[in-house]
MOPAC internal coordinates of N, CA, C and O (Angstrom, degrees):
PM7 1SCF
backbone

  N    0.0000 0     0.00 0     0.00 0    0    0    0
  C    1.4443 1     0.00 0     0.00 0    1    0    0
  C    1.5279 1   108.74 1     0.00 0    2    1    0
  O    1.2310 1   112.46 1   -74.02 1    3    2    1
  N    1.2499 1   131.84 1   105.98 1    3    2    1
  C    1.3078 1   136.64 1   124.37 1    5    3    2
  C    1.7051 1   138.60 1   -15.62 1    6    5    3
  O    1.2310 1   131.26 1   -86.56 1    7    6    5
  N    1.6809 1    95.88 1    93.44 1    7    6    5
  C    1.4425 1    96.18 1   170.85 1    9    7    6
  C    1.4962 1   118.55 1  -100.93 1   10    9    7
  O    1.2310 1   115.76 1   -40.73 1   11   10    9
  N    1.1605 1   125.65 1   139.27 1   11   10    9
  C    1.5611 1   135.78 1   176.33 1   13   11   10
  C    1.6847 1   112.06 1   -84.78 1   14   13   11
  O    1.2310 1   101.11 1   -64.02 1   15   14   13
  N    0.9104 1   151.98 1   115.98 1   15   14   13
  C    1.4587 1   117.49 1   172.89 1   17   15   14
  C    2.0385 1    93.26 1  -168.52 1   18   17   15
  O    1.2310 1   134.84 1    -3.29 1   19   18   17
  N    1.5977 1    88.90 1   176.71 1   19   18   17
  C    1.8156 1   111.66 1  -172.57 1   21   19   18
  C    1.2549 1    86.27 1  -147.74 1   22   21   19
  O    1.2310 1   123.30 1   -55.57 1   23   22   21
  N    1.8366 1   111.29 1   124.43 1   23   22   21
  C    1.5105 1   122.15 1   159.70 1   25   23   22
  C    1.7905 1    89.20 1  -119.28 1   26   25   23
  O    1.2310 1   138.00 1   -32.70 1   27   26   25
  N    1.4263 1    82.73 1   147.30 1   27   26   25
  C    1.4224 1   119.53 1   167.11 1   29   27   26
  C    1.1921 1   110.63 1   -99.63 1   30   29   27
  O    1.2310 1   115.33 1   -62.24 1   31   30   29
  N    1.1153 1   126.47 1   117.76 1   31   30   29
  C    1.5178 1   123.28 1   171.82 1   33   31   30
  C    1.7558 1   114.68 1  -126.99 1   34   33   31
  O    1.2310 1   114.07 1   -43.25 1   35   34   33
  N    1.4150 1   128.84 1   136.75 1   35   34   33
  C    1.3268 1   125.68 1  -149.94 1   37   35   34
  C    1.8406 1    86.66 1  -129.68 1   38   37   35
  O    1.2310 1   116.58 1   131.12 1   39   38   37
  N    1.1216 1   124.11 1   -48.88 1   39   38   37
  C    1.4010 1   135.45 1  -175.88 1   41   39   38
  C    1.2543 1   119.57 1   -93.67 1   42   41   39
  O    1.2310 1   120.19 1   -67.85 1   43   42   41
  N    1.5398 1   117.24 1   112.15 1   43   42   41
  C    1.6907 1   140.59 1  -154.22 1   45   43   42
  C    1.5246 1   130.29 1    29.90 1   46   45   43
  O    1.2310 1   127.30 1  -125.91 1   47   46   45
  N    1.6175 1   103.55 1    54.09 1   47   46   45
  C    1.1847 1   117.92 1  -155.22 1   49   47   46
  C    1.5596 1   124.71 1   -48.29 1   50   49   47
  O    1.2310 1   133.40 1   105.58 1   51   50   49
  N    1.3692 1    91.71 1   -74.42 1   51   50   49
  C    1.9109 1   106.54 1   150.37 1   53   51   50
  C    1.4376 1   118.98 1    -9.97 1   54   53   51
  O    1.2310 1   121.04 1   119.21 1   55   54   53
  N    1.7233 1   115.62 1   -60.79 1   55   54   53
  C    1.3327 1   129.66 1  -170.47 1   57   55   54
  C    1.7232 1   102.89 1   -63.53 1   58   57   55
  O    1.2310 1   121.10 1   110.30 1   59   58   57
  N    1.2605 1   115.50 1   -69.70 1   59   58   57
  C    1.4773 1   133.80 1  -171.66 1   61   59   58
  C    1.7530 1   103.25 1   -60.52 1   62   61   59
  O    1.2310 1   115.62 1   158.44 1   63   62   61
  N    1.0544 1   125.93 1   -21.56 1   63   62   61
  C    1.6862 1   117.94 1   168.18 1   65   63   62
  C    1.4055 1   108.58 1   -97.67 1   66   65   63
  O    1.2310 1   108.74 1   145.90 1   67   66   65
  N    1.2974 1   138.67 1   -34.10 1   67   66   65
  C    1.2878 1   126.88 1   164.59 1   69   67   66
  C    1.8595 1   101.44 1   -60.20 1   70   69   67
  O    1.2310 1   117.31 1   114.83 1   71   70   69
  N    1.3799 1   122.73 1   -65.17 1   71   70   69
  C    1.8298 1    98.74 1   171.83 1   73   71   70
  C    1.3544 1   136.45 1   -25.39 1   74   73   71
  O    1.2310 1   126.52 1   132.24 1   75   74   73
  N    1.8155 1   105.08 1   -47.76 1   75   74   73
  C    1.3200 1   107.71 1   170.35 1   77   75   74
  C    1.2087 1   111.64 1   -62.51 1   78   77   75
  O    1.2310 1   119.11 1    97.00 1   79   78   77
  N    1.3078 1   119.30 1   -83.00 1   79   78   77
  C    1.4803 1   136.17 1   170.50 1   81   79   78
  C    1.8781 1   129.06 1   -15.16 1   82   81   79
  O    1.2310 1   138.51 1   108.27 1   83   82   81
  N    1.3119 1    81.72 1   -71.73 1   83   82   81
  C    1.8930 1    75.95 1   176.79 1   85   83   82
  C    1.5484 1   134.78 1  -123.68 1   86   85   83
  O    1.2310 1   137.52 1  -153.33 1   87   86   85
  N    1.5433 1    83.67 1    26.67 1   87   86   85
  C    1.3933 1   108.21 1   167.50 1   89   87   86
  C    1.3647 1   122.90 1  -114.06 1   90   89   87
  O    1.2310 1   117.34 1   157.57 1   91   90   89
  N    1.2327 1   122.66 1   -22.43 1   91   90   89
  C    1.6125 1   136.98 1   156.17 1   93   91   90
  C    1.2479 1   139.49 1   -84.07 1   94   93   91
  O    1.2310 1   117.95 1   -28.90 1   95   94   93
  N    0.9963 1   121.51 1   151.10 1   95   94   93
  C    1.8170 1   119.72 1  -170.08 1   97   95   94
  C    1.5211 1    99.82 1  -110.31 1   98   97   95
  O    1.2310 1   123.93 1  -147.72 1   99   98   97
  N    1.7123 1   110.07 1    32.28 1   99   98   97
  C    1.5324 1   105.62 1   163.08 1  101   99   98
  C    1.3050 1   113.40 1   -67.23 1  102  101   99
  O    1.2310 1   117.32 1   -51.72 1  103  102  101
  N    1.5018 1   122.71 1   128.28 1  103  102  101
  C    1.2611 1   129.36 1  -169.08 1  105  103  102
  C    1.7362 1    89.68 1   -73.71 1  106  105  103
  O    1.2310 1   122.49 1   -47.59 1  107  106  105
  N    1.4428 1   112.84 1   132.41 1  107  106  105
  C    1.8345 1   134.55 1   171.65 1  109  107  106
  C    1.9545 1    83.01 1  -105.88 1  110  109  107
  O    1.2310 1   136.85 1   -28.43 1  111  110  109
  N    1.5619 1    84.97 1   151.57 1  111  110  109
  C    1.4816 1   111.53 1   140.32 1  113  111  110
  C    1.4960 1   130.08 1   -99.76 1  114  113  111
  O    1.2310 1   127.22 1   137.68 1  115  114  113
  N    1.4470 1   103.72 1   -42.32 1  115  114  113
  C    1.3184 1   126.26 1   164.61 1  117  115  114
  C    1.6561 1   136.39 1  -145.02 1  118  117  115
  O    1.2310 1   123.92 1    -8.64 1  119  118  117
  N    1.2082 1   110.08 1   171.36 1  119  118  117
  C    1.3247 1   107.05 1  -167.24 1  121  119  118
  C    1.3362 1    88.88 1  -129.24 1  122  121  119
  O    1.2310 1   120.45 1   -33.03 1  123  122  121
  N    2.2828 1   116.75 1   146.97 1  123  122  121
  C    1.1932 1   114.88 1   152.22 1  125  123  122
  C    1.0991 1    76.92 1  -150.34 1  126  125  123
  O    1.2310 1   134.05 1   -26.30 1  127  126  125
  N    1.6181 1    90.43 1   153.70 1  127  126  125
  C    1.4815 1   110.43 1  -157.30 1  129  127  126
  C    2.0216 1    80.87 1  -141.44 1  130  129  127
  O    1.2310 1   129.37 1   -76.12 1  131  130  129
  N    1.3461 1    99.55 1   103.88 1  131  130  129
  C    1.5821 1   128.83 1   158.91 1  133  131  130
  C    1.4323 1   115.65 1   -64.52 1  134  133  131
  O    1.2310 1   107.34 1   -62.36 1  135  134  133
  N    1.2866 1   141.20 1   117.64 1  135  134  133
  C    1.4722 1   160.66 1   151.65 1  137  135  134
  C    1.2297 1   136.04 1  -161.98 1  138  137  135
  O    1.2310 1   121.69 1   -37.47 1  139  138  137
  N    1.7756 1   114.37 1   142.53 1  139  138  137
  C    1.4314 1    98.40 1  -165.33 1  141  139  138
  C    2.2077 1    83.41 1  -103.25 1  142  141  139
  O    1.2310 1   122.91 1  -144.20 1  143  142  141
  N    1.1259 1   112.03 1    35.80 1  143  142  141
  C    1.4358 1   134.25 1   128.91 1  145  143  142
  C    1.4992 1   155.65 1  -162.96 1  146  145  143
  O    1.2310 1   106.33 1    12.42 1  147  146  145
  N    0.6644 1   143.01 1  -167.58 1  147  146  145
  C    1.3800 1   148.99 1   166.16 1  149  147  146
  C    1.5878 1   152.62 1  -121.51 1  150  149  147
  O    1.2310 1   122.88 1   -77.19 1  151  150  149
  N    1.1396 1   112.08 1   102.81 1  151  150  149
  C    1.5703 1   100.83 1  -133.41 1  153  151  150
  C    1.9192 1    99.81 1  -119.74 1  154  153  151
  O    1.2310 1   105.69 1   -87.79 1  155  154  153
  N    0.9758 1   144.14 1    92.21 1  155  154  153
  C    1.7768 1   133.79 1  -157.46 1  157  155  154
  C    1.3720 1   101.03 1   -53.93 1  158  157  155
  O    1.2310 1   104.76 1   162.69 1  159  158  157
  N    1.2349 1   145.78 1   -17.31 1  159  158  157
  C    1.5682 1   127.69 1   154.32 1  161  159  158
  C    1.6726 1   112.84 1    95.95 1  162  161  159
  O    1.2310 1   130.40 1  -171.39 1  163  162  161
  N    1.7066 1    97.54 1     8.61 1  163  162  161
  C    1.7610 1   121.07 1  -165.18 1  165  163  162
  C    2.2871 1    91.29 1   -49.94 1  166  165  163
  O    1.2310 1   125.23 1   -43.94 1  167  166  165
  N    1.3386 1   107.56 1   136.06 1  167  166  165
  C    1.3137 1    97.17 1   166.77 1  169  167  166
  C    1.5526 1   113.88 1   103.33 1  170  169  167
  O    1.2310 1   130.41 1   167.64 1  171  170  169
  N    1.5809 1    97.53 1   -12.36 1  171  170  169
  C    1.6323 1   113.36 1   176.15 1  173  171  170
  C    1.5389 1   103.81 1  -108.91 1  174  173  171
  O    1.2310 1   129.11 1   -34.05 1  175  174  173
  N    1.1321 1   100.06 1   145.95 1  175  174  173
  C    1.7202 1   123.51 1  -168.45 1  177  175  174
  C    1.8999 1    82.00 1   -41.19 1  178  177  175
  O    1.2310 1   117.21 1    98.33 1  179  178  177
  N    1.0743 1   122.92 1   -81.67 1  179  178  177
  C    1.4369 1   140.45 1  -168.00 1  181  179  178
  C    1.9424 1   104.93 1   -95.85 1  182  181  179
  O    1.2310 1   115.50 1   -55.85 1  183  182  181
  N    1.5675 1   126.15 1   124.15 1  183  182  181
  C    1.0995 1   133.74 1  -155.68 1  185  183  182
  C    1.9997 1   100.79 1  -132.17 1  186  185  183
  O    1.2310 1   120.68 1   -22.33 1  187  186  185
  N    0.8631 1   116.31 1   157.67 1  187  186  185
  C    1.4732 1   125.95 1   175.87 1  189  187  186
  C    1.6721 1   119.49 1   -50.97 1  190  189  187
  O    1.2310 1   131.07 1   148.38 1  191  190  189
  N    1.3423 1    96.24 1   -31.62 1  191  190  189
  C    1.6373 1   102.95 1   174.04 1  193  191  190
  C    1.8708 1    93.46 1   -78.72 1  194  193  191
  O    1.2310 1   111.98 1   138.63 1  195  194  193
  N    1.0838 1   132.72 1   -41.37 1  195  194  193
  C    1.4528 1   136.14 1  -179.09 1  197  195  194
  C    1.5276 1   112.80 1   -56.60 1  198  197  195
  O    1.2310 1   128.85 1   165.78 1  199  198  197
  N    1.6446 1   100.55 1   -14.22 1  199  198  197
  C    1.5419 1    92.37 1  -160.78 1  201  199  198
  C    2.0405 1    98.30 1  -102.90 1  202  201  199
  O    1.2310 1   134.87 1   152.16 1  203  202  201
  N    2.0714 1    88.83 1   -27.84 1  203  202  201
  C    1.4317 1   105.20 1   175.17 1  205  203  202
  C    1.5695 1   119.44 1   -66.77 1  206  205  203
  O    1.2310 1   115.57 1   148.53 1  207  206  205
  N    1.2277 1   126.01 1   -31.47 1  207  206  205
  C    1.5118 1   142.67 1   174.94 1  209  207  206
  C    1.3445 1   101.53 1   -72.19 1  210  209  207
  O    1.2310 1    96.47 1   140.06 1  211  210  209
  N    1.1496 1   159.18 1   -39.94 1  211  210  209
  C    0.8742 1   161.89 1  -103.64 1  213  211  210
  C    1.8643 1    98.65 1  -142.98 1  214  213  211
  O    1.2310 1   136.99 1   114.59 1  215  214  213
  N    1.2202 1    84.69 1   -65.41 1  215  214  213
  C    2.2126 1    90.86 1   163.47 1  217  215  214
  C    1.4195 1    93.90 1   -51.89 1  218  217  215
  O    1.2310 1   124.98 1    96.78 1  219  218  217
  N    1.4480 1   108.04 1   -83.22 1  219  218  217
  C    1.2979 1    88.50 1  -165.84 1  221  219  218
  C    1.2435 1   140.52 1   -54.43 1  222  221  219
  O    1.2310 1   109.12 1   146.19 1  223  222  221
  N    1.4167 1   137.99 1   -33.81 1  223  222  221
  C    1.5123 1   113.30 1   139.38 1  225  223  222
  C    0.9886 1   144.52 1    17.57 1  226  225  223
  O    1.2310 1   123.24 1    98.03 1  227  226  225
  N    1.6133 1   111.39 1   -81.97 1  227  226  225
  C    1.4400 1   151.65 1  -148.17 1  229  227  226
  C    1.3045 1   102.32 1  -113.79 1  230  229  227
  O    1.2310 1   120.55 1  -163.48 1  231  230  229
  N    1.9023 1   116.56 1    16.52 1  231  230  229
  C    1.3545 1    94.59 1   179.63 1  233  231  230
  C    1.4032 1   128.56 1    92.69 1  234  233  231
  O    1.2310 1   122.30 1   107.43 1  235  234  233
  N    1.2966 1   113.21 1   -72.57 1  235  234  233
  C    1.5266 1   134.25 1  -159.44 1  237  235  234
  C    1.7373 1   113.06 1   -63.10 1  238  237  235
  O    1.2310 1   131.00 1   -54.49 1  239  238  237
  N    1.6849 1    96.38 1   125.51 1  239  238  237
  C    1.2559 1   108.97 1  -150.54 1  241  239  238
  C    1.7047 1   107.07 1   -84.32 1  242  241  239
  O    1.2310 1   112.28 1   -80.98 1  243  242  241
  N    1.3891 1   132.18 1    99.02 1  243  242  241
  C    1.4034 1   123.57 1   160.75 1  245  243  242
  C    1.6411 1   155.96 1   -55.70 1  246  245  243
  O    1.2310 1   123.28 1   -74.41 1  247  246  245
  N    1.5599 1   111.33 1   105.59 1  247  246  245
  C    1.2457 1   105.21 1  -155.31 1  249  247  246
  C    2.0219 1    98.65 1  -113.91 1  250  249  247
  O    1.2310 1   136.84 1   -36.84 1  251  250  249
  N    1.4037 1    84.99 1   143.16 1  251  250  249
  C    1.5572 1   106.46 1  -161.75 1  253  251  250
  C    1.3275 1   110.99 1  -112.27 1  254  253  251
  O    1.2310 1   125.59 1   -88.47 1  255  254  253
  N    1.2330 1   106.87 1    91.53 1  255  254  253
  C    1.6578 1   116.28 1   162.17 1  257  255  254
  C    1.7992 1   135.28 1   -84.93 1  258  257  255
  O    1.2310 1   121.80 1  -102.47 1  259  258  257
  N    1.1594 1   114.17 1    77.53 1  259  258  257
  C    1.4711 1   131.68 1  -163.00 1  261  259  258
  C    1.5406 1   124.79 1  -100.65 1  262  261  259
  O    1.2310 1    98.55 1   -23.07 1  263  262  261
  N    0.8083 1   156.06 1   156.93 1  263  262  261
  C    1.4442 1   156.09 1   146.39 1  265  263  262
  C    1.3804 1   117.80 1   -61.23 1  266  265  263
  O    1.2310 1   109.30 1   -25.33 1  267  266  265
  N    1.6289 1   137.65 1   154.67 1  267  266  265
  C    1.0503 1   123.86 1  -145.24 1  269  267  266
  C    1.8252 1    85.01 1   -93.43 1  270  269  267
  O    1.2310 1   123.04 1   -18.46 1  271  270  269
  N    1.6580 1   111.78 1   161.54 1  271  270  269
  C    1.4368 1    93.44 1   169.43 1  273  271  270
  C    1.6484 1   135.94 1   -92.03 1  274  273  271
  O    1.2310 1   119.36 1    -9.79 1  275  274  273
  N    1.2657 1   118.83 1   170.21 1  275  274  273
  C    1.5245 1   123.89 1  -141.91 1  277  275  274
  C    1.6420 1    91.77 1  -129.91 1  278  277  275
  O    1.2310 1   115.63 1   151.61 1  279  278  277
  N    1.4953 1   125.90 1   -28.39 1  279  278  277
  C    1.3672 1   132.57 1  -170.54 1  281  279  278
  C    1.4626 1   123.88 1  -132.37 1  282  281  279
  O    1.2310 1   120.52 1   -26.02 1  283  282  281
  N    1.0921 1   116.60 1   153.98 1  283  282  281
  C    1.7486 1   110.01 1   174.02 1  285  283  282
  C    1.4950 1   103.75 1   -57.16 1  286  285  283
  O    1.2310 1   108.38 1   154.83 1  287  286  285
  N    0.9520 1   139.33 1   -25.17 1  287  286  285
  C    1.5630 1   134.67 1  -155.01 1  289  287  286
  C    2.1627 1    93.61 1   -92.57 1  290  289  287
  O    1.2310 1   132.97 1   132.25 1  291  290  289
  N    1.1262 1    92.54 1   -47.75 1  291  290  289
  C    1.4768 1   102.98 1  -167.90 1  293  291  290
  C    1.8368 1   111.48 1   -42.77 1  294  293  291
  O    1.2310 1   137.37 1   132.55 1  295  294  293
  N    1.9965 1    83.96 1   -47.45 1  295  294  293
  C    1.7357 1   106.21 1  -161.67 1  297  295  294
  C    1.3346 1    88.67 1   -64.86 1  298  297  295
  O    1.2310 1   105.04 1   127.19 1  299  298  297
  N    1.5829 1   145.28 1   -52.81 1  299  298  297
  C    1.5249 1   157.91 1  -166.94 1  301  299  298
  C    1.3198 1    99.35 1   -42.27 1  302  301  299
  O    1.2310 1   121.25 1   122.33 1  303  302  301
  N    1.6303 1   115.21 1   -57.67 1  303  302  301
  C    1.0332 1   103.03 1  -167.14 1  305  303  302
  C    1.4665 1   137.99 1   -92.72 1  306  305  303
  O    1.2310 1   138.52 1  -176.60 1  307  306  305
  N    1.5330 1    81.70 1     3.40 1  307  306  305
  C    2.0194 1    98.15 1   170.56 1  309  307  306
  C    1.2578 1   106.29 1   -95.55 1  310  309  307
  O    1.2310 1   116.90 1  -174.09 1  311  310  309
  N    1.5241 1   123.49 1     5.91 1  311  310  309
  C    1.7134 1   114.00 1   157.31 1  313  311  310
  C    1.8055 1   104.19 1   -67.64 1  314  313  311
  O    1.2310 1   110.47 1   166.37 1  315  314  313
  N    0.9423 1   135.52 1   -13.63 1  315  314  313
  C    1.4673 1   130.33 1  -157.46 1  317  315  314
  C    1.5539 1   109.78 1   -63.56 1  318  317  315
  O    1.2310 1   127.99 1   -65.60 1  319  318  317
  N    1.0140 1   102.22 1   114.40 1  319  318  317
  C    2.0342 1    98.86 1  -170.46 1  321  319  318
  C    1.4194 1   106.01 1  -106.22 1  322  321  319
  O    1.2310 1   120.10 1   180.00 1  323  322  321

């Protein structure tokens, strides 16, 4: 069975999409990943390269919706391929 759907989540966001995400073998088609940044997450149980290895694997194609950057730190972290 095929579900379609958009959750909003406001409370420990980060936490509750890495559970879904790279802790489950829910089959994705795709990934978009919404922020007006980008941050690799180095120091967290599960990190952005964890989330990138993991697409790629499985295929699953990542699309990046960001704001343009404003800082050296910002530009660094929109090299992340």
């Amino acid at each position: 069975m095929q579900e379609d759907y958009a959750e909003i989540i406001s409370t420990k966001p980060v936490q509750r999409f890495m559970d879904k995400y790279c802790l489950s073998d829910h089959p994705v088609q795709n990934l978009a990943l919404i922020s007006p940044f980008i941050h690799s997450l180095q120091g967290n149980l599960q990190s952005l390269d964890s989330i990138c290895k993991k697409s790629q694997e499985k295929g699953i194609p990542i699309y990046v919706i960001t704001r343009e950057p404003e800082d050296e730190l910002h530009q660094e972290k929109n090299q992340v391929s």
